[in-house]
C-alpha positions as CSV (number, residue, x, y, z in Angstrom):
1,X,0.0,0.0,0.0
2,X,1.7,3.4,-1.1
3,X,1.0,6.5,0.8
4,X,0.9,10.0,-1.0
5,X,1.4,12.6,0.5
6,X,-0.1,16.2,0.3
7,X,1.3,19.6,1.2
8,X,-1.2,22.1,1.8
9,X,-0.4,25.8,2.6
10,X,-1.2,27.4,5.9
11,X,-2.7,30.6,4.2
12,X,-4.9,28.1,2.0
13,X,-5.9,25.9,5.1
14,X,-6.2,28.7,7.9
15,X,-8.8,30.2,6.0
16,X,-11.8,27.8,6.2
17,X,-12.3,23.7,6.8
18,X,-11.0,21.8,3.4
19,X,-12.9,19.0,2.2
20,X,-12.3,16.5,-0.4
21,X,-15.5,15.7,-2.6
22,X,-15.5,13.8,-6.1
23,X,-14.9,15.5,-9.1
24,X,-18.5,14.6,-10.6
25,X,-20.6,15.8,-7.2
26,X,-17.9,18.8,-7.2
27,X,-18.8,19.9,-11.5
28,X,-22.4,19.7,-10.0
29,X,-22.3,21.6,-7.3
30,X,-21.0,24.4,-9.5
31,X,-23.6,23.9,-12.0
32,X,-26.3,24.3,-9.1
33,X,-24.0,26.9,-8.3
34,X,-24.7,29.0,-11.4
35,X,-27.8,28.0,-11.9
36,X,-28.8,30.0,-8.0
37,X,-26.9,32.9,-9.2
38,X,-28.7,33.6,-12.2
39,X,-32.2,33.2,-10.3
40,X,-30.9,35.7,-7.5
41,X,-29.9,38.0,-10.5
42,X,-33.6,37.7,-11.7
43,X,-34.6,37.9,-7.9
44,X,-33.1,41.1,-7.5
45,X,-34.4,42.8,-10.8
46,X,-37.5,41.9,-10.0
47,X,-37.4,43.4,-6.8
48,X,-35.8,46.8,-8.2
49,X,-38.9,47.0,-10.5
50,X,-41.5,46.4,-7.6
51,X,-39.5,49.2,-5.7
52,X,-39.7,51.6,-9.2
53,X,-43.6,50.9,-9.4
54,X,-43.9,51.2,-5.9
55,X,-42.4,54.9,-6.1
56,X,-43.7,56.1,-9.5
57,X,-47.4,54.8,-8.1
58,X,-46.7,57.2,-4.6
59,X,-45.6,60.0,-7.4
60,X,-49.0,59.6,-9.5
61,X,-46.7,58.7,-12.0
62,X,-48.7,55.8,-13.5
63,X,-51.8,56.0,-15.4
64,X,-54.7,53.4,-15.0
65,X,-57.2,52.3,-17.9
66,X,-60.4,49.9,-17.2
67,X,-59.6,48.4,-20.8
68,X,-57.0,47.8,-23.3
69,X,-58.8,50.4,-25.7
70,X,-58.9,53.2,-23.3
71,X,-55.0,52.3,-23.5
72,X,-55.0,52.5,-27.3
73,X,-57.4,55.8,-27.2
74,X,-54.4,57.1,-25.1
75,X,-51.5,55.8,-27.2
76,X,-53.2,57.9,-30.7
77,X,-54.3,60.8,-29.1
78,X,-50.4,61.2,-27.8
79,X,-48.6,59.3,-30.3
């Protein structure tokens, strides 16, 4: 039985615990990874546009229409 041996550097392991995972769960873990950024990205714009509706709504910034028409009415008598 051979024994390899592994030199790790303090300022890599003083920083946090190390653990050794396979390669496959490790390639998914980062594809899970990205996967939670992008949907906190999309978390986060959504958010910023409930906050701008939010504010132009308190302005009386936003117009409101019973109907889809009235909207059109609108759009050609300022387009």
């Amino acid at each position: 039985m051979s024994t390899q041996t592994f030199i790790i550097p303090r300022s890599v392991a003083s920083k946090d615990d190390l653990v050794i995972i396979p390669k496959g769960i490790y390639n998914e873990f980062l594809r899970w990874k990205k996967f939670a950024e992008k949907r906190l990205a999309e978390e986060k714009n959504a958010d910023n546009a409930i906050r701008i509706y939010k504010q132009e709504k308190k302005a009386g910034k936003l117009k409101t229409a019973s109907s889809f028409s009235e909207i059109l009415k609108d759009a050609k008598r300022y387009g």
